[in-house]
C-alpha positions in Angstrom: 0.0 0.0 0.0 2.7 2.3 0.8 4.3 1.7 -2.2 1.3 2.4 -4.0 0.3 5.6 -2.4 4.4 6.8 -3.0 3.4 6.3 -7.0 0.9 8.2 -6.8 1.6 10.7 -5.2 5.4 10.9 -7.3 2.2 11.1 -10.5 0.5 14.2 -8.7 4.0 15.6 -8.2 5.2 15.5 -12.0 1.6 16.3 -13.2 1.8 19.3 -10.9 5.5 20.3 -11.7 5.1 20.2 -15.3 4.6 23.4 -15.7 7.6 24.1 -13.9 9.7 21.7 -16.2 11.7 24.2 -17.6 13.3 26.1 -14.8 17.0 25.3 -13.8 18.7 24.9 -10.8 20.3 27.0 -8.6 23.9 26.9 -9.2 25.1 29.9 -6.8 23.0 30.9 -3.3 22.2 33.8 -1.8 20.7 33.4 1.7 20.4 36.0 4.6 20.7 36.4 8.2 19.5 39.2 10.3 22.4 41.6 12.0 21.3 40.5 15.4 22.3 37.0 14.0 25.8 37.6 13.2 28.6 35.1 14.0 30.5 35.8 16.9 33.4 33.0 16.8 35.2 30.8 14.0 36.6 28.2 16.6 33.6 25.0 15.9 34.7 23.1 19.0 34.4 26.6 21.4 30.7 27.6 20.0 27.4 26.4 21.5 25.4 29.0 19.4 23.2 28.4 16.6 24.2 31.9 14.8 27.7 30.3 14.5 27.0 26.7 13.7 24.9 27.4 11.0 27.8 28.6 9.2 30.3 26.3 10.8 28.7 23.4 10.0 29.3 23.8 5.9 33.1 23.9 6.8 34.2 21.2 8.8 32.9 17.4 8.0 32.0 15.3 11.7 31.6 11.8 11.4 28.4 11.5 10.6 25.7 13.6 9.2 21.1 13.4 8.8 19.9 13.0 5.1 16.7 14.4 4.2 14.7 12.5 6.8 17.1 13.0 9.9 17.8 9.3 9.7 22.1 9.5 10.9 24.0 8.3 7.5 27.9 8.4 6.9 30.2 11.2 6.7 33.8 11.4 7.5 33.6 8.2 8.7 32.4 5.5 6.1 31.0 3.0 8.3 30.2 2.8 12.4 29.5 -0.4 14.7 29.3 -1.6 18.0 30.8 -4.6 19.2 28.6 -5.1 22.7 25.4 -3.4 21.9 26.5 0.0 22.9 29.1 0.6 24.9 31.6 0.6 22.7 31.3 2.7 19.2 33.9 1.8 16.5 34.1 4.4 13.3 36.1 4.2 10.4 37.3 6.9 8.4 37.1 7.7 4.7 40.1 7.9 2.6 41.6 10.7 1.3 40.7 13.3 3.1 42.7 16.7 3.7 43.0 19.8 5.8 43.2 22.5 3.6 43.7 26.4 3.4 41.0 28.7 2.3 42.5 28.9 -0.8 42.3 24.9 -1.3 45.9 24.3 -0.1 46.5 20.9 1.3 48.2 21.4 4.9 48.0 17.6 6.3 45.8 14.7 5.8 42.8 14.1 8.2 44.2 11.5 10.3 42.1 9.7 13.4 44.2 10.9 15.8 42.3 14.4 15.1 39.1 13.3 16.7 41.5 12.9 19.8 43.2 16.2 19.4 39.3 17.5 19.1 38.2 15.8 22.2 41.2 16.9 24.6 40.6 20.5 23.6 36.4 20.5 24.2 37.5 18.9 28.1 40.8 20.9 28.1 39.4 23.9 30.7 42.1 25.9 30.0 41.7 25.8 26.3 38.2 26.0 26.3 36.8 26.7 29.4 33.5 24.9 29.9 31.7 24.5 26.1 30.6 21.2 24.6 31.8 19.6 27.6 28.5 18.1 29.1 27.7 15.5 26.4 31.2 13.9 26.1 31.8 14.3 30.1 28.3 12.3 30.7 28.8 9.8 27.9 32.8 8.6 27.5 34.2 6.8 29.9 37.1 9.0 31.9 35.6 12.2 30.0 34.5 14.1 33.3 37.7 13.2 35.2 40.1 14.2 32.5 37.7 17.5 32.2 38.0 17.9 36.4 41.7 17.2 36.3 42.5 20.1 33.7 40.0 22.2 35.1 42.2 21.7 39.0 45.3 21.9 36.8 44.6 25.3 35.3 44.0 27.2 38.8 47.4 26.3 39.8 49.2 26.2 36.3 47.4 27.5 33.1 50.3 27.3 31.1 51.0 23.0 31.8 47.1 23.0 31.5 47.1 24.4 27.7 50.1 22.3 27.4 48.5 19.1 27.4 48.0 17.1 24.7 46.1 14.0 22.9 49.6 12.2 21.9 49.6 8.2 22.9 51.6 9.1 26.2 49.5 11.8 27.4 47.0 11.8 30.3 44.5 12.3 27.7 45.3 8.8 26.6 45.7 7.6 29.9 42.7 8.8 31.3 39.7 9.3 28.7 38.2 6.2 26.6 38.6 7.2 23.1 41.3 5.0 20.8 42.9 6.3 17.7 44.7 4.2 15.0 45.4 6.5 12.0 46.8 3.3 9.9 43.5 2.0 10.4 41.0 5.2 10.1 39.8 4.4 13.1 38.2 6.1 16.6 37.3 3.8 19.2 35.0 5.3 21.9 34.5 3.4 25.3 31.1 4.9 26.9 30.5 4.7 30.5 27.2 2.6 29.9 25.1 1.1 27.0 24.2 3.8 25.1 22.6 3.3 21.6 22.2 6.9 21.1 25.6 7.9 21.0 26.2 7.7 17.0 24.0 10.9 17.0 26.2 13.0 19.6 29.0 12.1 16.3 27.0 14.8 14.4 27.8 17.3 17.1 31.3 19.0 17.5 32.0 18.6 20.9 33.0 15.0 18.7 34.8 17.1 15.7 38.1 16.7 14.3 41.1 18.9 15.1 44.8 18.9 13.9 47.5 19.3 15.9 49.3 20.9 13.5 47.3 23.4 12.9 47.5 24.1 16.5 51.3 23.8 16.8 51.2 26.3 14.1 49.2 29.1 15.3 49.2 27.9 19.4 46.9 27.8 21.6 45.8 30.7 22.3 45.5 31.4 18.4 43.4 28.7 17.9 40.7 29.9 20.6 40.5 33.2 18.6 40.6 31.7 15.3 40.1 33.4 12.0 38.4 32.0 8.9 41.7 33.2 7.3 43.7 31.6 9.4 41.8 28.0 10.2 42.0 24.4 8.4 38.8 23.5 6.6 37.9 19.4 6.1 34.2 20.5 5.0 32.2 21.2 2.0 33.0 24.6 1.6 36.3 27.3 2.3 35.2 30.9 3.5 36.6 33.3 0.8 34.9 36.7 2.1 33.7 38.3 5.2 32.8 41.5 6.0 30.8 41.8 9.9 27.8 43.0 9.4 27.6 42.6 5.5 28.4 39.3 4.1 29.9 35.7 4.0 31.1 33.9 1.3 31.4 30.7 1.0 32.6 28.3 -2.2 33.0 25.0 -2.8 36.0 23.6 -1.0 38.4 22.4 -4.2 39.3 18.8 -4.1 36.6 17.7 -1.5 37.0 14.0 -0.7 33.7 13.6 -1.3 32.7 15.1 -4.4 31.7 12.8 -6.5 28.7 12.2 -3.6 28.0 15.4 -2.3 25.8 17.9 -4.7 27.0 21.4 -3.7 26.4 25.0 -5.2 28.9 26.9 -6.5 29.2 29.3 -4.4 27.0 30.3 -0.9 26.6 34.0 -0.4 24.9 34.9 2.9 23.9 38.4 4.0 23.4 40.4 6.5 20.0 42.2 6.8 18.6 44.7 9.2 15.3 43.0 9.4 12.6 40.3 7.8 11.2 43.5 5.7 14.6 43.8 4.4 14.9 40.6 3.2 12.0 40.7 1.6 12.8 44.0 -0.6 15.5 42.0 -1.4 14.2 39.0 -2.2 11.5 40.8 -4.7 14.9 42.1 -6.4 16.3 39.0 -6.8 19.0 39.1 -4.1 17.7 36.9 -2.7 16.7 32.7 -3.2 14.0 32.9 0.2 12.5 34.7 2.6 10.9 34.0 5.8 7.9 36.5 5.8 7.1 38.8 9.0 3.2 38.9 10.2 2.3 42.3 8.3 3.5 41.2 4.9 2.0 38.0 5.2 -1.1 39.1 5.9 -1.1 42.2 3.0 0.1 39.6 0.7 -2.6 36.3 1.5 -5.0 39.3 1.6 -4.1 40.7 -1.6 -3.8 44.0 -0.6 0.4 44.1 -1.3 2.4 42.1 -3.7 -0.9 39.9 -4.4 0.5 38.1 -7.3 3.2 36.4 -4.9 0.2 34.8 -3.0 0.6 31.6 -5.3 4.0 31.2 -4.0 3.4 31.2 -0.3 5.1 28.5 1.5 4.4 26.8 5.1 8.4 26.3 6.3 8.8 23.1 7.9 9.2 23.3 11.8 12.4 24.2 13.4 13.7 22.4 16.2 13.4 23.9 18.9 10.4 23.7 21.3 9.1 26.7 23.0 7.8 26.8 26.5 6.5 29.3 29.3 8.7 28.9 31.6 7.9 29.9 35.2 10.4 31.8 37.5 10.1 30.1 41.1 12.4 32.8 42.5 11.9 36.2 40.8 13.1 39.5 42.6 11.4 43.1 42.4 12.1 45.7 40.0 15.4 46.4 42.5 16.7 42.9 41.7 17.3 42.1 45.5 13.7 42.3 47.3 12.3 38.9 46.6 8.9 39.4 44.9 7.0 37.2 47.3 3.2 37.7 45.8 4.6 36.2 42.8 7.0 33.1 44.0 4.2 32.4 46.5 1.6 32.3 43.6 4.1 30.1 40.8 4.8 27.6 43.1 0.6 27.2 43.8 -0.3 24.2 41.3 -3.6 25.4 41.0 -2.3 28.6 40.0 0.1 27.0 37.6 -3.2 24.9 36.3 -5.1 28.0 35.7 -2.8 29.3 33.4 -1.9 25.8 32.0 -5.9 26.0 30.9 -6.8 29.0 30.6 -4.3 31.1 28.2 -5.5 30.1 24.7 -2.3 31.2 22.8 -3.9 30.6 19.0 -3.7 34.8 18.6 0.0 34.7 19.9 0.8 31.8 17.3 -0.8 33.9 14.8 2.5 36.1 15.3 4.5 33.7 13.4 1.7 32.2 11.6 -1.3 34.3 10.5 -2.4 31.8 8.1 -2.5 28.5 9.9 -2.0 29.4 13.5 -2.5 26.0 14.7 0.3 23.9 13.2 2.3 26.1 15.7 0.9 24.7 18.9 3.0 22.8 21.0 2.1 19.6 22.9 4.5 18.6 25.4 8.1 19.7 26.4 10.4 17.7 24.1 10.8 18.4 20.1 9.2 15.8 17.5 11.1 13.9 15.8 14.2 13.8 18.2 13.9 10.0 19.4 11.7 7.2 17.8 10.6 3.8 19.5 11.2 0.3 17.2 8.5 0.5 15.5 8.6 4.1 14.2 6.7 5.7 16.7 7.9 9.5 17.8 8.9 9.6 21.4 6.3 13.0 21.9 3.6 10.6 21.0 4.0 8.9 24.2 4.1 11.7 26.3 0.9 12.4 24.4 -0.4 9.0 25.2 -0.1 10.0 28.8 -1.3 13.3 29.1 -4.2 12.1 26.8 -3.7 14.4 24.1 -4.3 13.9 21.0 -3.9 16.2 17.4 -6.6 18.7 16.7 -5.9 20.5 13.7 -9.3 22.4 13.8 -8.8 23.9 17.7 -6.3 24.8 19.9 -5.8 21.2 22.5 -5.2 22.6 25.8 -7.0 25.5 26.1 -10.1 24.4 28.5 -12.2 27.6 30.2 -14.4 25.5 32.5 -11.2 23.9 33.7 -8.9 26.8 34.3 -12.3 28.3 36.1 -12.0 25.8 38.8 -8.1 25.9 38.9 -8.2 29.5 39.2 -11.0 29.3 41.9 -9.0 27.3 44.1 -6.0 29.5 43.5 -7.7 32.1 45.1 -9.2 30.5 47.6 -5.4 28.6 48.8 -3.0 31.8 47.6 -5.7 34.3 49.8 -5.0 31.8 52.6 -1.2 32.8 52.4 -1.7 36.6 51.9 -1.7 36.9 48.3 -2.9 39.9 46.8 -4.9 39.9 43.7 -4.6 40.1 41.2 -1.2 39.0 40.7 1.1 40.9 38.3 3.4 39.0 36.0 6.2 40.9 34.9 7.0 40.0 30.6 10.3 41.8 29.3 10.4 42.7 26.0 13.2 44.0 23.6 12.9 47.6 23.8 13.8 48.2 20.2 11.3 45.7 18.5 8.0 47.1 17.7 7.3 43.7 16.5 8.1 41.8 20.3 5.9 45.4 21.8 3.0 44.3 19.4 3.0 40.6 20.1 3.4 41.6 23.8 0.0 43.5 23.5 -1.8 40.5 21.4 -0.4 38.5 24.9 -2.0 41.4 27.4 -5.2 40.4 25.7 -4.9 36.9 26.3 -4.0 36.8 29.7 -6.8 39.2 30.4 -9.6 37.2 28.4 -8.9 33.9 29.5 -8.7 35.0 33.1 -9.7 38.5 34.2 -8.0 41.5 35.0 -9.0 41.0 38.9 -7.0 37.9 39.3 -3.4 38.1 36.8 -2.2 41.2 35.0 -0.1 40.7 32.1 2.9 44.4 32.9 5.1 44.5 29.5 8.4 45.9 30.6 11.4 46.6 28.2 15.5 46.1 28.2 18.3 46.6 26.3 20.2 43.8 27.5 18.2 40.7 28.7 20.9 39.2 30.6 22.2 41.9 32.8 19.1 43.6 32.8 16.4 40.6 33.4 18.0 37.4 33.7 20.6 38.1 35.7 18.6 40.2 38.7 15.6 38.1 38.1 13.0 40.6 37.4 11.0 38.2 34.8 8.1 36.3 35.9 8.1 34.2 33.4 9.8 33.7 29.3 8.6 32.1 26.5 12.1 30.3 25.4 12.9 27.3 23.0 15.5 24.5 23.5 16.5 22.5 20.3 18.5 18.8 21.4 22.1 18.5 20.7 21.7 14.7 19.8 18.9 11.9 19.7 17.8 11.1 23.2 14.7 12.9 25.8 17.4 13.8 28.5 18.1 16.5 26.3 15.3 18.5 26.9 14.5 16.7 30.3 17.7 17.1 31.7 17.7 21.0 32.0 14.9 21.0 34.7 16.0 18.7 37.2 15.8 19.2 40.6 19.5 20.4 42.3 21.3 19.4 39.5 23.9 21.9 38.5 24.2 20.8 35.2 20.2 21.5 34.5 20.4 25.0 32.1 16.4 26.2 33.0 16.5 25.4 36.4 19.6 27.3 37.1 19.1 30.0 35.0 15.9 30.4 34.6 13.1 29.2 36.9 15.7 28.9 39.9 13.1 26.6 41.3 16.1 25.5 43.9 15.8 28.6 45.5 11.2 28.1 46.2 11.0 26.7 49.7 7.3 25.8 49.3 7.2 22.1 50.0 4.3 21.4 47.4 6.5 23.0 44.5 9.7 21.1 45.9 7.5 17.6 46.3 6.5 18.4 42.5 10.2 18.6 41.0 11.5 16.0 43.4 8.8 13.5 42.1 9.6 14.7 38.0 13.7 14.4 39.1 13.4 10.9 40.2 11.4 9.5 37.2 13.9 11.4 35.0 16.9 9.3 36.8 15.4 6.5 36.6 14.7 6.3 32.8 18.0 8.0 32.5 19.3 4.2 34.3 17.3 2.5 31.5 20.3 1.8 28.8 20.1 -1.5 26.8 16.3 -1.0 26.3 15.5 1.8 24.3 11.8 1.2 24.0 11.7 0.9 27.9 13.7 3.9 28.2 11.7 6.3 26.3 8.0 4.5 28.2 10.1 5.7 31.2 11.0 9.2 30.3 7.4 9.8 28.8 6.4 9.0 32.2 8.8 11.4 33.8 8.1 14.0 30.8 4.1 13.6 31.3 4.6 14.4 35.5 6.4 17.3 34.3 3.4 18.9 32.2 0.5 17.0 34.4 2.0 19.6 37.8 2.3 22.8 34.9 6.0 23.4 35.9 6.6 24.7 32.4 3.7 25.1 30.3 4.5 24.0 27.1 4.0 26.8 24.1 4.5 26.6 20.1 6.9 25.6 17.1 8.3 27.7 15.1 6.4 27.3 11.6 6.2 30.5 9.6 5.3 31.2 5.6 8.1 32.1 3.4 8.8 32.3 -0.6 11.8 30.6 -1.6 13.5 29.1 -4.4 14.5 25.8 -2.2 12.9 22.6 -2.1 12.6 22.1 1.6 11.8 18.4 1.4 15.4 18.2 0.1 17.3 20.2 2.8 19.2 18.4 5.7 16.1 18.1 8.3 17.1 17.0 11.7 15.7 18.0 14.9 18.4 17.7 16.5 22.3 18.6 16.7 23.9 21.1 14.1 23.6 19.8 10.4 20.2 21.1 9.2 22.0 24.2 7.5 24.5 21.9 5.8 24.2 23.3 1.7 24.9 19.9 0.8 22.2 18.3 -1.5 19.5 20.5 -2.1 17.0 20.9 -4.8 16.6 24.2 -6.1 15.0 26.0 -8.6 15.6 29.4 -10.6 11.7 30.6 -10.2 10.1 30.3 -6.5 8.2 27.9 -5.7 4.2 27.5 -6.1 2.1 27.0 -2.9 0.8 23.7 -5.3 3.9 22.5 -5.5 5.6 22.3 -2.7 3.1 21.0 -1.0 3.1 18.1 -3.7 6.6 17.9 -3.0 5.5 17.3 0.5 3.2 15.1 -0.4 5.7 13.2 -2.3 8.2 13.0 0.7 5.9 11.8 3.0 5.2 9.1 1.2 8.7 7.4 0.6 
């Protein structure tokens, strides 16, 4: 049957393109980024920012990469196994491969012995301080120690610290369970369980390649601060302009090992714009190969009031991967950032309270934001992304977190909101928080980038919601404005809640559940956000502790994976079920573009989905019709 429904739909597909038959492909690109979106480092194994990676990721090859369909397949490394079902992760290298210049000048040949050299500088604290370091310190054996031991090392000696090395008589060697054998091609990694995830965390790069030439050459220091004129490429691409601010340039890297393979364009130009409406004045001037629309053009043009004859070519983008939530602070001071807000931290840590909300905000105008066309394709289910983890027989992991909070798709309205519920949570509220000298109604403080009118406009569409879906007398929505979130907001803690997304750096839940867990230092949100440590209410604490201890004991759950993901469902749905964060939407906006998405790296996790490494382009945009028989085509095989 499935075979039969992919023929027809590849028959719809060609009867729909044929219109379309004569345009040509893309052989250069030009894509954009907005200035706020501007690289800030060249060094791949120091950055843990998307702005970065994106570019990164076209220059330097991991061992493995996501097709089309984020299934893992073969990169650098040819071929990957594991001897005992997990533990131990065996991959062997390609031949032929080179570190080059930016000008395509062979300096030394990728050896194995580069993933070690990689490796010592992500744990190396003196080289790198702290960045990549939690997935390879959880994960390979003698990781954390070695990561410890430099990090001791450095506050007595920095310069022996950033004198260590990966050579085969190091205390790299000695202490951390990875195995090189560059006559071979092979990297030998000894884990500290069973874990059949690892293979993704090779997409990554805390697991990239570095040469210890290349270091020798320029030092240690050099390398931290490294230049794209200066660095050793392995990847698809060299860098052969930038200007901050302006523009990258990126072309094919000459003599790539893999290009026979690997369909690349020419040349990837990628700007930098002051803003979506930019883009899009570029874009109608042919600067441009896409553009991701902002809500007022949208709008003028599926209305027809602006640009109408571009309505044909509007396109639904495919979700990003990061998952938005509300995210509660537990611990938030006044607008002095010292007095504790006590109305507030009294009032989070209520689950009633938390309930009310849960039920009672119907966010559909807030996805409208993003997506004024088809709001609801935004909303957002439970806490981890789709598509990160799958179960044996296919199923995605959210679906069983769905299974357990009894939530099902609905296409046609928006799933949580519920008025008659969040009436009775917000009824007890009241009736509990008055009991504990609440005043109402409660302000919740929501900062705001003082220079966006867009974020000032969306603020006002969330004023609205807050105040219909629960009154004026019990929760007032107060839009405040910064210039700086961190110092400003995060840092004092003058936010009562934000709406933030986390994206997984590899294929398992305990990315996503991992950064809320009860006194864990290494949990991002809890620390940094919600500082739910620092709420002494004993119902809030009872809450986490209960969501902690599911999360470590799926987290035990190693050889099965099935079992493992049942388990962290479970721990995920406890999560939701006591509204500690409120899960919110997925990025899915309209755009016009000369891409065919369905081609594009698409993984919802890790760093490759801006790889420009096999995609299907065309010289005229796209048609509404058509893409979404391209879809329809995709879906299908």
């Amino acid at each position: 049957m499935k075979k039969f429904l992919a023929l027809v739909m590849a028959l719809c597909m060609v009867l729909t393109m044929a219109s379309f038959a004569s345009a040509e492909e893309l052989t250069e690109l030009n894509t954009y980024e907005t200035q706020a979106r501007e690289l800030e480092t060249w060094n791949v194994h120091y950055s843990q920012a998307a702005v970065d990676l994106n570019v990164l990721c076209n220059l330097f090859d991991g061992l493995l990469t996501n097709d089309n369909h984020g299934n893992l397949k073969p990169n650098a490394a040819k071929s990957y196994e594991t001897p005992d079902d997990g533990q131990t992760w065996i991959f062997t290298l390609n031949e032929g491969m080179n570190w080059i210049t930016n000008d395509g000048e062979v300096q030394a040949p990728v050896l194995a012995s580069d993933w070690a050299t990689g490796l010592e500088w992500v744990l190396n604290y003196a080289k790198n301080a702290s960045y990549n370091v939690s997935m390879p310190a959880e994960m390979i054996a003698g990781a954390n120690d070695y990561y410890e031991y430099t990090k001791t090392l450095a506050e007595t000696d920095e310069d022996a610290a950033k004198a260590l090395t990966a050579d085969a008589d190091s205390k790299f060697a000695e202490m951390v369970g990875v195995a090189v054998d560059d006559e071979a091609g092979t990297i030998t990694y000894s884990l500290v369980d069973k874990l059949p995830y690892f293979p993704s965390v090779a997409t990554y790069n805390c697991l990239y390649p570095l040469s210890a030439d290349l270091v020798e050459e320029v030092g240690v220091d050099g390398y931290r601060d490294i230049t794209w004129e200066d660095m050793w490429y392995n990847g698809a691409y060299v860098v052969t302009y930038y200007e901050f601010q302006n523009q990258k340039v990126l072309e094919k890297a000459p003599n790539y090992w893999n290009d026979a393979n690997a369909k690349r364009f020419d040349k990837v130009t990628i700007k930098m714009v002051e803003s979506a409406a930019t883009a899009y004045q570029l874009f109608k001037e042919g600067q441009l190969d896409h553009v991701s629309l902002d809500t007022a053009t949208l709008q003028a043009i599926y209305n027809e009031t602006e640009d109408a004859e571009l309505k044909a070519n509007l396109v639904e983008s495919r979700p990003t991967k990061y998952s938005y939530q509300i995210h509660l602070v537990y611990a938030k001071n006044l607008e002095d950032g010292e007095t504790p807000d006590t109305n507030w931290n009294t009032a989070a840590a209520n689950e009633n309270f938390r309930k009310s909300l849960y039920y009672g905000l119907d966010l559909t105008g807030y996805f409208a934001r993003t997506n004024a066309i088809n709001p609801l394709s935004c909303q957002n289910y439970v806490y981890t992304g789709n598509g990160v983890s799958f179960t044996s027989d296919g199923t995605d992991y959210t679906q069983l977190v769905r299974d357990e909070l009894g939530l099902q798709y609905d296409y046609e309205n928006y799933t949580r909101f519920d008025a008659e519920k969040a009436a009775e949570y917000k009824a007890k509220a009241i009736e509990e928080l008055t009991a504990k000298g609440v005043t109402f109604p409660i302000e919740a403080d929501y900062y705001i980038s003082g220079a966006s009118t867009v974020a000032a406009e969306t603020a006002k569409v969330l004023e609205n919601i807050f105040s219909e879906g629960l009154g004026d007398d019990y929760i007032k929505l107060v839009t405040k404005t910064y210039t700086s979130i961190g110092p400003e907001v995060r840092t004092p803690r003058k936010a009562s809640f934000y709406i933030n997304g986390w994206g997984a750096d590899f294929a398992d839940p305990i990315n996503f559940l991992g950064q809320e867990t009860y006194d864990d230092p290494q949990a991002y949100y809890a620390n940094n956000y919600s500082h739910c440590n620092e709420n002494d209410d004993p119902d809030l604490i009872a809450a986490y502790k209960e969501f902690t201890d599911l999360v470590v004991e799926a987290k035990a759950i190693t050889g099965d994976l099935d079992a493992r993901y049942a388990a962290f469902a479970k721990a995920e749905a406890s999560f939701i079920n006591h509204a500690l964060a409120i899960p919110c939407n997925y990025e899915v906006a309209w755009e016009l573009t000369k891409i065919n998405n369905y081609s594009k790296v698409y993984s919802m996790y890790g760093m490759q989905g801006y790889r420009y490494v096999d995609w299907e382009t065309s010289t005229e945009a796209y048609t509404t019709e058509q893409m979404e028989a391209l879809a329809a085509a995709y879906a299908a095989e």
